[in-house]
Structure formats: C-alpha cells, structure tokens
N, C-alpha and C positions, 0 to 999 in steps of 0.2 A: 298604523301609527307613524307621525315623520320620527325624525331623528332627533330632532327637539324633543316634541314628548317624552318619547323613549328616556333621552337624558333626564328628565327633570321629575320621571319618576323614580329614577336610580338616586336622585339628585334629596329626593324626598326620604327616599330611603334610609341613605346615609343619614340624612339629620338625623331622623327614628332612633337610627341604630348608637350615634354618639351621645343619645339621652335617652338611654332606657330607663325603665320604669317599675319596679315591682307591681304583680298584681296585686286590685284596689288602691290603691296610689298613680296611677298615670292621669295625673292631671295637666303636667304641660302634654304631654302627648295627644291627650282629647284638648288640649287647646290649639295645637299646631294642625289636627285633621280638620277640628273646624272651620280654621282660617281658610286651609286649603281650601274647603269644599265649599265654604261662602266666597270667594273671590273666586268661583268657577260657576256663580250662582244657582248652586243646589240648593234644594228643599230642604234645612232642617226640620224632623218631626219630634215635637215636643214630648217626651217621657222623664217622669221621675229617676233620672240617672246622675248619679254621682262623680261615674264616669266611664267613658264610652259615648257613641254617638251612634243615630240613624238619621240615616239619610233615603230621598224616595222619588223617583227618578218617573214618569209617565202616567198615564191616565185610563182610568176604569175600573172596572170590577175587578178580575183577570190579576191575579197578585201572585208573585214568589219574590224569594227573599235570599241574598248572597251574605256571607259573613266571613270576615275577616276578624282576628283574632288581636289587641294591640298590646298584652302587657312582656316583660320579660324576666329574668330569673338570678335568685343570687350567685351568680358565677362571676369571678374575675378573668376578662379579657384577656385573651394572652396571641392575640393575632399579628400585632403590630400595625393592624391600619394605619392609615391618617386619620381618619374618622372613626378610629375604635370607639368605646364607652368614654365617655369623661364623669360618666357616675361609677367611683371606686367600687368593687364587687358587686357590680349589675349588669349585667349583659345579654342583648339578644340573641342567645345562643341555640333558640330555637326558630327561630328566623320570622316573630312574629311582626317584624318591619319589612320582610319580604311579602308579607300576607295582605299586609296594611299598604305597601304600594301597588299591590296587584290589583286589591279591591277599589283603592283609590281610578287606576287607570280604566278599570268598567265604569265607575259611577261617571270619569267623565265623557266617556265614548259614549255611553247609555243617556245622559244628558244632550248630548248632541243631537241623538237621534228622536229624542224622545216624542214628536209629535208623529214619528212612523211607529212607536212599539203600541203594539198589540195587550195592552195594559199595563202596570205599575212594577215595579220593579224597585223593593226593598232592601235597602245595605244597612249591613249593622257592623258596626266597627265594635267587636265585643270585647271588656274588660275581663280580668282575673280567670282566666284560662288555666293555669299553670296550677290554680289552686282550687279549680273545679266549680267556682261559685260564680261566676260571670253568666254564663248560659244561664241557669238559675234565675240571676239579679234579671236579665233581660227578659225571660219569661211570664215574669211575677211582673214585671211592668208593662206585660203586652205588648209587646213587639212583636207577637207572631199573628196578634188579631187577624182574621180574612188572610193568612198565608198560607196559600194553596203545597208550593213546596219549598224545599229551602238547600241551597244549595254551598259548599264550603270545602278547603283545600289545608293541603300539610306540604309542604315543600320535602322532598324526599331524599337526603344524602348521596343515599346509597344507590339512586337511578341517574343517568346519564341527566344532561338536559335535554331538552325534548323529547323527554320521556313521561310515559302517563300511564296510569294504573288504577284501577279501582273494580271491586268486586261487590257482588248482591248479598244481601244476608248479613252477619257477623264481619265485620272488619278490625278494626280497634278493638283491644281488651277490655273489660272493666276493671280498675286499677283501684284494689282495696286496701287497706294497710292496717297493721295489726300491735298490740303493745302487750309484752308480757312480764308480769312484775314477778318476782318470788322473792320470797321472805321465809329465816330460817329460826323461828320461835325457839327452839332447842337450841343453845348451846354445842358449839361440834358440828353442826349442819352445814355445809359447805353451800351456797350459795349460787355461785360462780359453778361446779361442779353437778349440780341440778341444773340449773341450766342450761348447762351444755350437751346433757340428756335429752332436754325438753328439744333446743335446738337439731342434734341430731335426726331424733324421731320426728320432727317436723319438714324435716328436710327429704329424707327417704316417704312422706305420707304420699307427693305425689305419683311415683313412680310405684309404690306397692299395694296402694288402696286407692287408687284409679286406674282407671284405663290407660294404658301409653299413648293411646290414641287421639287422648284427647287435650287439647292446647292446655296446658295449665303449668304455672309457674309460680313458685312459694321461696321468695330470699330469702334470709335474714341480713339485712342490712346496718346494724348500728346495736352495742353492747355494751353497758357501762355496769360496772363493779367494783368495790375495792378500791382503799384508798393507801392501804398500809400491804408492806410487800414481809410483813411475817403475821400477820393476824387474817382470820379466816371470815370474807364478808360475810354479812347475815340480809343483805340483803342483792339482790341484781335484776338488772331491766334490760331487755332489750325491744327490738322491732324490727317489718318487714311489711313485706307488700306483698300482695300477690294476685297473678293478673288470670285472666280465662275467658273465653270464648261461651261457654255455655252459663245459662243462666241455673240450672239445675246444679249443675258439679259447683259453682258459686257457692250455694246453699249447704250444698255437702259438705265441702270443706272446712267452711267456718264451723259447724257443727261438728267434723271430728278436730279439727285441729283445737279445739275449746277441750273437749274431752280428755288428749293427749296432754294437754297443759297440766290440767287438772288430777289427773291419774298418777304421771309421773312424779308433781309434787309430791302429792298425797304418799306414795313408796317410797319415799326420802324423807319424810317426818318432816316437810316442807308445805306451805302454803303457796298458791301462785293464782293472779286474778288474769283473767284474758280478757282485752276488750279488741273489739271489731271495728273500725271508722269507714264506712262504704263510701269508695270514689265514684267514678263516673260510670255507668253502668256500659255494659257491651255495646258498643256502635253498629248500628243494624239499617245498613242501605235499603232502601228500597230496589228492587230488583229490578223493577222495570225504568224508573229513572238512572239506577247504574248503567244499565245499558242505553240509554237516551246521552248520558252524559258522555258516553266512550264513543257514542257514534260522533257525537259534536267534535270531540278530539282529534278523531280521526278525521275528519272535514277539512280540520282548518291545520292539522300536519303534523300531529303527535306522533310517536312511536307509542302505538298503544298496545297494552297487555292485562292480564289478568294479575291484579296484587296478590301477596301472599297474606294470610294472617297477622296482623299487625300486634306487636304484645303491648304496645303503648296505649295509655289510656289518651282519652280527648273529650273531652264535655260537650261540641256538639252533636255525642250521644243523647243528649238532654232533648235537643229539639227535636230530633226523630223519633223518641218518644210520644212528639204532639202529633207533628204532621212527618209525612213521607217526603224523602228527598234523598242527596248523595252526598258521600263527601269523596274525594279524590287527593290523589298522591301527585305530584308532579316536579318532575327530577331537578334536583338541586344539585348534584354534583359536587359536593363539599369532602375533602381530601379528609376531616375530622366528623363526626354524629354529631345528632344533636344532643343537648344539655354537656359542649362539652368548652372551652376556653379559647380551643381551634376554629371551632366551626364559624366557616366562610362560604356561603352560599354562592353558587354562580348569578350574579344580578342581571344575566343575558334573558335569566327566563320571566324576568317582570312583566316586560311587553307583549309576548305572546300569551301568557297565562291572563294578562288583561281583555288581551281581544280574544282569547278565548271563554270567558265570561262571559264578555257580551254578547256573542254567538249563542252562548248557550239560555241565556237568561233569555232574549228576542225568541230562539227556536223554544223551550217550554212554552213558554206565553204562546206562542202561535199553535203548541198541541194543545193543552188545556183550552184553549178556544175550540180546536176544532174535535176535542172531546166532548165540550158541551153539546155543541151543534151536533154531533152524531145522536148524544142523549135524547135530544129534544127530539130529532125525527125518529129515532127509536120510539 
C-alpha cells in the first residue's frame, strides 16, 4: 500500500469512529461504506438488508467470504481525540471502525487485482455485532450462499501490533445471560436477603460442581431491590452472564443453576423464576484453515502465536456454524480494553491487516482450487 492509502484508510476510520452508531441503527455508517466502495467501483450485491453491506470482488465458482463488523456501543468517550464520538454516549470502544477500515482496504487491493484472483471474494460489512443478531440477520438473507469459507478478525488490546493469534477448535466463549426475579409472598420474607443466598451459591457453582479445569465463568453483574431504607423488599432482581468453552458444561450449568435458584427460594418461604437468554454460541475455528490463516501471517510478517481461550462472546460463531473458516486476533496495542471509554487502538495496524487479507483471501482461493483439482483426479 503507498502512503496515501495508508492515510485515507486511517482517514476513513476516523470519520467511523466520530459517528458511531448503535447496533441495528448504523444507517449513516452503511451509507458512508457505500459511498466509499461505489466511487472505488465495487460490486454492490443486493440483499434484503436494513443495514450493513456486501460487497464482491472477482469471478467464478471458487467463493469465500471476509467480514468486517460496523456497529458500536453505549459508552461515553472519554479519550479526548480530535475525532472522538460526536454521538453523546456511543462510542467505538471496540474498535468496529478499525475492522471496517481493514476490510475496506482488502475489498479495494482485491478490486485491483481482481481479473488475477482465482474466484470471487465475498465482504460483508456486518451490522449489530455487539448485540448478537447481525450474523443472524445476514444469514437469513443469504449471504453465505456458495461460501466455501469465511474468514473475520478482532483487533486485540492486549497484543503488541504486529502481533497475530489464533487457534483451531474453541476460541471465543458463548456469552449467555441470565435473570433472576424473587418475590417474598409472606410477610417477613427478606427479599434482598434471599437473594443474596441465591447469588452466593451461584457464584461458588463453578468452582465446586465443575471441573477447575474447565473455562467457565458465572457473574453477577446488576441487582436492583428496595426502594425504602427501613421497610423490608418483597421483591428483588438481579442478572449475569456466563461464558464457556464447552458445549456440554453450557447445558449443565443452566440446568443446575435453575435448580439452585429454585431450591434456595423455596427454603426461605420465597418464590424466584429463572430465565435463560442464549448468546452467541462457542466459536469454533476450523483447524485446518487456523492454521492456513497463521501460515499467511506469518508470510507477510506477523509475530505469530498460539491465542489463549478467549471469554468474550462474538457472533461470527454463527457463521461457522454453517460453513468452516477462521477468525483471528490481531494486536491492537490499546493502553485501555475493549468496551472501555479509553480504549484507543494503534491505527498503524490497518494497513497490514488489509494486505494481509488479501494475501489470505488470493491464497484460500488458490487452495480450494487446487483441492478440487486433487478431488477430481482422485
């Protein structure tokens, strides 16, 4: 990439990032990727979308597909950019306008070359990310038609830049969340006081009726009770999430932690309802494009490594659910995490994490070719 490039993808970014967008709502934001990728004369492909975009770069059978991620989150900025949010408590605080310039700068290196690529080459700029239903909406309007694999990124804090990571199997957690109501029918019945039982015992569940060994993670994040500071509630709520690598202990969980809910009430002359909301399920690389994807990294000049288990949910779990592909980590370098008011990505990694897209999108396309051709003389 010159150095122009370079700029005017950082350049793009910045805007992104000074009008972010809640997920299902980024309508100027799918109207400013548009523009870009129509005055670069890209292919838009027409799908019932609200919002979000695809775009589709080459010719033939021979299909995989890149995704970029465009909405962001109710957090107030607190960076001091010049270009911080100018939308009051919205901010890209997980760096989905870093995702959205990276994939921009494949779709237009892959436009360049497109009458050398080895077949078509799918981008999907996907909406409502953050609230798990984007992957989803883009599924259901087929966008994965004839996509052989699919490949997609997480900007990663806590790695240097030029750093890359990604592992086979299980990566990302599936990120469930949970709501517990209790209500104290009797007169006397402490409320507040029951549920702090319940919380307790749900809190000791992972560590004593699982395995240690195994990833798993149960909060309690948010508690509301009591409105009067000498009368005793009769009713209280709380909630939490809880993330895990295995699909099995998934299942267990909800099933004893419902029990626990229930039990406890119940020994306090208390009633308490448990319901379950399933987020994005376990993100589960393909093992063999993981390692396809880290040899490309390594090509074109990563510092590559083996990721650790990831406890954050991400919903392009959803698409490897359909078809096989990878998703990867690549070092952000950000002094604050993500979902946090600090967090300021290094924008040095846009450029290489673009052309290393298209390295990898050209090199798939050219194995899946020369997998068929092995089949056929098989």
């Amino acid at each position: 990439m010159t150095h122009t490039s370079e700029q005017q993808l950082i350049d793009w970014r910045r805007e992104l990032h000074s009008w972010p967008e809640l997920s299902g709502y980024e309508v100027e934001t799918t109207a400013r990727l548009r523009r870009w990728l129509q005055d670069a004369g890209l292919r838009l492909l027409d799908y019932p979308l609200e919002t979000g975009l695809v775009v589709e770069v080459g010719q033939g059978e021979t299909l995989i597909a890149l995704r970029a991620d465009i909405d962001a989150l109710p957090i107030h900025e607190a960076t001091g950019l010049p270009y911080r949010s100018r939308n009051a408590g919205v901010m890209h605080a997980c760096g989905h306008d870093v995702h959205s310039a990276v994939m921009l700068g494949a779709a237009l290196q892959l436009h360049a070359l497109q009458d050398q690529l080895p077949g078509r080459i799918r981008i999907l700029f996907q909406p409502a990310e953050e609230n798990a239903t984007g992957a989803r909406k883009f599924i259901h309007a087929g966008v994965l038609q004839d996509v052989q694999a699919i490949f997609g990124m997480h900007n990663e804090p806590g790695l240097p830049t030029g750093a890359f990571a990604t592992r086979g199997g299980a990566f990302y957690a599936n990120a469930d969340k949970f709501v517990v109501r209790v209500a104290s029918p009797e007169q006397g019945v402490d409320a507040i006081l029951v549920a702090s039982q319940i919380i307790q015992a749900l809190q000791s569940l992972t560590s004593r009726s699982f395995n240690t060994l195994d990833s798993l993670v149960l909060s309690v994040t948010r508690i509301d009770a009591g409105q009067s500071g000498n009368t005793l509630p009769g009713e209280a709520e709380f909630g939490g999430t809880v993330r895990t690598h295995d699909k099995q202990v998934r299942a267990q969980l909800e099933q004893r932690a419902r029990q626990i809910v229930e039990q406890i009430a119940a020994a306090n002359g208390a009633t308490a309802t448990f319901s379950w909301h399933p987020g994005p399920p376990v993100l589960e690389n393909d093992a063999r494009w993981a390692q396809f994807a880290s040899e490309i990294a390594q090509q074109v000049g990563y510092r590559v490594q083996t990721a650790e288990l990831h406890l954050g949910g991400e919903d392009f779990a959803y698409y490897l659910q359909q078809i096989p592909g990878a998703f990867v980590s690549i070092g952000s370098a950000s002094e604050f995490g993500l979902h946090h008011g600090g967090f300021n990505p290094d924008e040095t990694l846009i450029a290489p994490a673009a052309h290393y897209f298209t390295q990898l999108a050209q090199q798939a396309l050219q194995h899946l070719n020369a997998r068929c051709r092995d089949a056929i003389l098989s």
